[in-house]
Every structure is written in C-alpha cells, then in structure tokens.
C-alpha positions in Angstrom: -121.6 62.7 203.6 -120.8 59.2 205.0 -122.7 56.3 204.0 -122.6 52.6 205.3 -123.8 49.6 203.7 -123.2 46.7 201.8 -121.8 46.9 198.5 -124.6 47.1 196.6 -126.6 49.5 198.2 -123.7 51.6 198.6 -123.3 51.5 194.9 -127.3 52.4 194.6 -127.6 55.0 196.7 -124.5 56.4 194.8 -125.9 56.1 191.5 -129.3 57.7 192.7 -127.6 60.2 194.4 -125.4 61.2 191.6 -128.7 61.9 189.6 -130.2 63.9 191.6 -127.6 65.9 192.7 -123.8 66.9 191.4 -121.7 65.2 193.6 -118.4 63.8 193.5 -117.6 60.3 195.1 -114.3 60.7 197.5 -113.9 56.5 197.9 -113.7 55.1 201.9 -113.8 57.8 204.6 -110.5 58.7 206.0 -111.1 61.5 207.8 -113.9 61.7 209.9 -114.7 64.2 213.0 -110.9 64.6 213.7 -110.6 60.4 213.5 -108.1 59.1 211.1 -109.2 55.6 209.5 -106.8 53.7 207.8 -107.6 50.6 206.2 -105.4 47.3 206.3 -104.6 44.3 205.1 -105.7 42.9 208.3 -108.1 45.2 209.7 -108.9 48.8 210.1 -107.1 51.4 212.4 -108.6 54.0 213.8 -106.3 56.8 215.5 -105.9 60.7 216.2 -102.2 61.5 215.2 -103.1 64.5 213.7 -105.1 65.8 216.1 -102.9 64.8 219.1 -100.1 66.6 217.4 -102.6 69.7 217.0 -103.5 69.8 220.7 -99.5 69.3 221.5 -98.3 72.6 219.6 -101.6 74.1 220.6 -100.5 74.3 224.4 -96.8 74.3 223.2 -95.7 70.9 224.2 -94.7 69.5 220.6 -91.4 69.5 221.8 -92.1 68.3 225.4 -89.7 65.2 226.8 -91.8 61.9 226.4 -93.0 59.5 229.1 -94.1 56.4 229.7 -97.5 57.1 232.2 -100.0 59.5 231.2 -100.2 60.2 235.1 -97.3 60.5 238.2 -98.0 57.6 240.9 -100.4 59.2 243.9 -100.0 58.2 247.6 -102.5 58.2 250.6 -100.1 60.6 252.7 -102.1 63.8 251.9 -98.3 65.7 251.9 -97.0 63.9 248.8 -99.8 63.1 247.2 -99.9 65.9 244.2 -103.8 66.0 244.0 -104.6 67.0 247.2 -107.1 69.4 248.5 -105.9 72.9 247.8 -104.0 74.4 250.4 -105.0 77.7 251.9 -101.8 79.5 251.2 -101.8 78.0 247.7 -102.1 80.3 244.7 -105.1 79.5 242.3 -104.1 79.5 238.7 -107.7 80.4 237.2 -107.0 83.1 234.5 -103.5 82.5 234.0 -103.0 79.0 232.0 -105.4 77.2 229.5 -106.8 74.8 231.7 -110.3 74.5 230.4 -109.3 74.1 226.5 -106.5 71.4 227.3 -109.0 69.4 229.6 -111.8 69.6 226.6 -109.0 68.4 224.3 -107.8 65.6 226.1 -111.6 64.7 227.0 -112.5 64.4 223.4 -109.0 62.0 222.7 -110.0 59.8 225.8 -114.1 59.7 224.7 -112.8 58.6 221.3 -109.5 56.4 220.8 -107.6 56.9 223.9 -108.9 55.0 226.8 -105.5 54.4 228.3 -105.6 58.2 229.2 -109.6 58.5 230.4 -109.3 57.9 234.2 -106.0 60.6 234.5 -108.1 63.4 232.7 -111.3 62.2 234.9 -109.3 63.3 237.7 -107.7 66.2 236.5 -110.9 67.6 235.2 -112.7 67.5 238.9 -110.4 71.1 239.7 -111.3 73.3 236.8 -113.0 75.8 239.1 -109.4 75.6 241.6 -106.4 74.6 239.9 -102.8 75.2 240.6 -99.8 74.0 239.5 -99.8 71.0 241.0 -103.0 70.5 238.5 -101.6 71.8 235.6 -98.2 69.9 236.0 -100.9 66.8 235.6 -102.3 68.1 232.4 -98.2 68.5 231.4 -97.9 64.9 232.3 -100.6 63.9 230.0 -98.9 65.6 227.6 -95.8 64.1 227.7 -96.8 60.7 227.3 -99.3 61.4 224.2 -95.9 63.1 223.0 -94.7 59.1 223.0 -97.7 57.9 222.2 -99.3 59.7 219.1 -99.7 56.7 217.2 -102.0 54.8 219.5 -105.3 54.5 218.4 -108.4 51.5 218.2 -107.7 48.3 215.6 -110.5 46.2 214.3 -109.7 42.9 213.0 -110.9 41.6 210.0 -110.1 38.3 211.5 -112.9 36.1 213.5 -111.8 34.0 216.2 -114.4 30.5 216.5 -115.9 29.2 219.7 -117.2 25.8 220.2 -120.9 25.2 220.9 -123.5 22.1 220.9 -124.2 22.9 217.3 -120.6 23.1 216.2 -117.9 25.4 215.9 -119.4 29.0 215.7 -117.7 32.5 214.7 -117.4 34.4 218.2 -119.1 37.5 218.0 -119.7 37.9 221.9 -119.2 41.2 223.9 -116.9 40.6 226.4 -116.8 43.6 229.3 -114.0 43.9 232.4 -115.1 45.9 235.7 -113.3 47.4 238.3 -113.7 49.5 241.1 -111.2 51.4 242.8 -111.7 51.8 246.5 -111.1 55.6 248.1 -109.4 56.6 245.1 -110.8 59.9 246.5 -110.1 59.5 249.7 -110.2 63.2 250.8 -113.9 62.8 249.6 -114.3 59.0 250.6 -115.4 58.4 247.0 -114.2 55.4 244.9 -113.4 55.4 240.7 -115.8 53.0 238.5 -114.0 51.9 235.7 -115.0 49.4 232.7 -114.4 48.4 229.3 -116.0 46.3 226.7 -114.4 44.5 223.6 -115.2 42.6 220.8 -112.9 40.0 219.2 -110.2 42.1 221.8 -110.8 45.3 220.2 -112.0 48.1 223.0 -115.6 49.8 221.6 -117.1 50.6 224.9 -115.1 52.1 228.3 -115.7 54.6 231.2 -113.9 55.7 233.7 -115.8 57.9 236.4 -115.7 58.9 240.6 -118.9 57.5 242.1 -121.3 59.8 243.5 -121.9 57.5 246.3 -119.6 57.1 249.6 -119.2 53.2 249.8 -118.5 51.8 252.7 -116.1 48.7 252.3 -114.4 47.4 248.5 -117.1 44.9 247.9 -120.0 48.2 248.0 -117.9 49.5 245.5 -117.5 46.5 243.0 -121.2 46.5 243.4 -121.4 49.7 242.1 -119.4 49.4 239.7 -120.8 46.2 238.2 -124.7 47.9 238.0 -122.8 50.3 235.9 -121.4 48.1 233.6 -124.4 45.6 233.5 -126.6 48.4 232.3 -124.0 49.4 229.7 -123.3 46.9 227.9 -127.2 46.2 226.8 -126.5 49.4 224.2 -123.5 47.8 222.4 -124.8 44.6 222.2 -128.5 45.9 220.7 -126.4 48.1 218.1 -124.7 44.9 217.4 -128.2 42.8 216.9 -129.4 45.5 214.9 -126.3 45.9 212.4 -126.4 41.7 211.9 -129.8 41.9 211.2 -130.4 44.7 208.9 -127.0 43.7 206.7 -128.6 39.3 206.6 -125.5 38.2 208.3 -125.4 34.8 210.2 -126.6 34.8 213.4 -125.0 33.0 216.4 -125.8 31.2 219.1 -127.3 33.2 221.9 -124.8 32.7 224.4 -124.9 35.4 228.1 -122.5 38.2 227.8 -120.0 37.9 230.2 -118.5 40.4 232.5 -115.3 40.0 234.1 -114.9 41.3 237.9 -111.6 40.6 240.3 -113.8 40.4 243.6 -114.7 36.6 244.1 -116.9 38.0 247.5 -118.5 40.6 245.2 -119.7 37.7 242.8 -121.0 35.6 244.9 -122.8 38.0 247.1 -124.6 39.0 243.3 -125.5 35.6 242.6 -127.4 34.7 245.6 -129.6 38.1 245.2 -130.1 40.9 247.3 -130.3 40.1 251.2 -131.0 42.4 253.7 -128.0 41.3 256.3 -125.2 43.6 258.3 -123.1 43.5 255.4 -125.9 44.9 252.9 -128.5 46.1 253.9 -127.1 50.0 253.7 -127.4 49.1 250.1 -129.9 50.1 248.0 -131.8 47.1 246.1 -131.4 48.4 243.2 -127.8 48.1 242.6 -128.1 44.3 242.7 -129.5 44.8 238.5 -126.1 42.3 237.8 -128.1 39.6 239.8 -131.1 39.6 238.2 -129.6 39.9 234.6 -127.7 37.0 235.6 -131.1 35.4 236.7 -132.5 35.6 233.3 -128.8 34.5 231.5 -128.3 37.8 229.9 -124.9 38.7 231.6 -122.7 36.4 233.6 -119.9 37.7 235.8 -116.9 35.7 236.2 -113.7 35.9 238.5 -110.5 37.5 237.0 -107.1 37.6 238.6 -106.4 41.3 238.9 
C-alpha cells in the first residue's frame, strides 16, 4: 500500500492503521509497478533499469551491440525507406517472432519513463497485423539503444527555480509544454505525427507522440492540429497540480497563462487572430482553432521556438 501525504498525516494514518490491522511499515516506496524510485540528495529519480534489462533477456538481446538512436534514419524514396508499405512478394512474419509482446513492452517503457523512445514504437506498432523483417529489425533497433541506455529514466528536482513578477520574486511552478507536428511523416498514407511534451521546473511529466487521423493539407494544418491537441492536454496536469497545492496548504503563485512553445511563426499567428473562413482555412474544421480561444481568455499562450 502506497500512501502520500505530509508528514504528519503520513505518520497518522500509520499509527491508525497499525491498530487496526497487523502491518509492517516498509519506509519510502522504491519499487512501484515495475518503476524504480530512488531518492537524492538533490531530487528524486525515477527509472526502469530492471525492467529494461528484463524485456532485453526476455527477447534475447541482453547481449545485443549498443546504439546511439532508438530508430535507423527514414527517407521519402519509397525503395530505401525501411517502413514502407509491404511488398507483395514480401514474406509476413506473423507467427514466427514475438512481435506483439516486444511492442507491449516497449509501449509500457515509452508510456512511463522513456519518451525519447515513444514516437519509434508509435511507428513500429502501426504493422502488428503485417510485419516482416524490415519491422522487426526496427524493434531490434530499439533494442539496441535501451541496451546503452538502461539507465535513463525521469529526475525531479528538489530545487525551485524563481521568476520575477509585479509582486516580487515568486517560486516558478508553471507548466511549460513544446508542440510539434511532423508533416507526411506517413507519406504513403498522407498522414502527419503530433508530438508534444510538457515539463515542470525541466522535468518531462506529460508527452505524446501519435499519427493524426486526419490528412492535412499543407505544414501549417498540421501544427494546428497538433497545437488543439496539446492545448487540451495540458488542462489535466495543471488541475492535478492546483489540486495537490491546495489540499497539502502550500503557497500559491501568481496566476500566470501556461505557455506552449510551437516552431511555426505562420501557425501562431493565424491562432491568434481566430478562426477565418479564407482559401487557406476554410477546409478546416472550427474547432481545431480551441488554442485561439484559450489564448483569448489567457489560459495558454503559444510562443515561437527556433526548431
């Protein structure tokens, strides 16, 4: 059983616990759903070492070569590109490699602690019903480079960085998101990738990586896309956030709009001056301009970011 509190009602709800029930009190969590938690001087760490190493001599790659990508680089010439459609003369590896169990692995590291590795098993996942071995040489990739990489895993500071505001410096609690779109990164299916990440003080707690469902018709469609996603995200973190502060009496700060970074100046400004119905938008559904009227009522605001 895993409790969270302060220190006194920890230490209550122990002590009431205890006589109700026998128990024994194990200390801090450490180990958690598969999710090691260390705690440091500085922070706290949060990684899956033992359970990447699992999934490794699982599929027998513990003693696989490492690498550096968790995915080989892809090209629009449909010859060399290793993830294109299936060939007729190809031979379907359905029954005879463990492709299902190593994509539900890897999906649970890249849902919990590995977002450096979501968007390459997001891909790879899309041919569980028609692999080959151009597919599972992907999920060998993947392997390869959590064979480097076993020790990555999600650090929360203990340190709070200050922000200056009309009332004085304040401690800087804001959610800070980054959204991209990647245009025709299907392009066998014209369908682009959404992809966005939020932090707090730097440290990742909310990311996605996904194909649209949609076919866009230039970049900026995309971005726009992509941005309703995020905008609509990030109102869950920063609620759980509101609630936490408030129930544990912690100092508020100021109110101040969350902001979301986006690389697509055009995109931006096409958000800020609202949905209008024009050459350039009017294929687009209203209600992907949500970014615009969050922005209206200075609950978001998107900024430019070099890419």
């Amino acid at each position: 059983m895993n409790l969270i509190g302060t220190s006194t009602e920890l230490e209550e709800i122990v002590a009431h616990l205890k006589s109700e029930f026998e128990m024994k009190d194990l200390g801090k969590t450490r180990y958690c759903l598969n999710l090691k938690i260390e705690y440091c001087s500085d922070g706290i760490l949060v990684h899956q070492l033992n359970y990447t190493q699992k999934v490794l001599r699982n599929f027998n790659e513990d003693k696989t070569k490492p690498s550096s990508t968790p995915i080989v680089v892809r090209t629009l010439d449909v010859k060399r590109d290793p993830f294109h459609p299936n060939e007729d003369d190809e031979e379907i590896f359905e029954l005879k490699v463990p492709y299902v169990s190593a994509i539900g692995a890897l999906l649970y590291l890249a849902q919990c602690t590995r977002p450096d590795i979501s968007f390459a098993v997001n891909l790879l996942a899309r041919y569980i019903n028609a692999l080959t071995r151009r597919h599972w040489n992907g999920v060998k990739d993947i392997f390869c480079y959590l064979k480097g990489t076993t020790d990555l895993g999600l650090f929360y500071t203990h340190k709070s960085s200050r922000v200056a505001t009309p009332y004085g410096p304040q401690i800087d609690y804001r959610l800070v998101g980054y959204a991209d779109a990647g245009y025709l990164s299907d392009p066998y299916r014209a369908r682009s990738q959404t992809g966005y990440v939020f932090t707090i003080e730097d440290t990742t707690i909310s990311w996605r990586s996904t194909k649209q469902t949609l076919v866009t018709t230039s970049s900026n469609h995309a971005e726009i896309l992509t941005l309703n996603k995020a905008s609509r995200e990030c109102f869950c973190p920063r609620e759980v956030m509101v609630h936490i502060r408030s129930t544990r009496g912690l100092t508020s700060v100021v109110d101040f709009p969350m902001t979301i970074f986006e690389d697509k100046a055009a995109c931006i400004e096409q958000l800020k001056k609202r949905y209008i119905k024009g050459d350039n938008t009017k294929h687009i559904a209203p209600k992907f301009f949500y970014s615009h009227q969050q922005q209206q009522h200075q609950n978001i605001e998107v900024k430019q970011i070099r890419s």
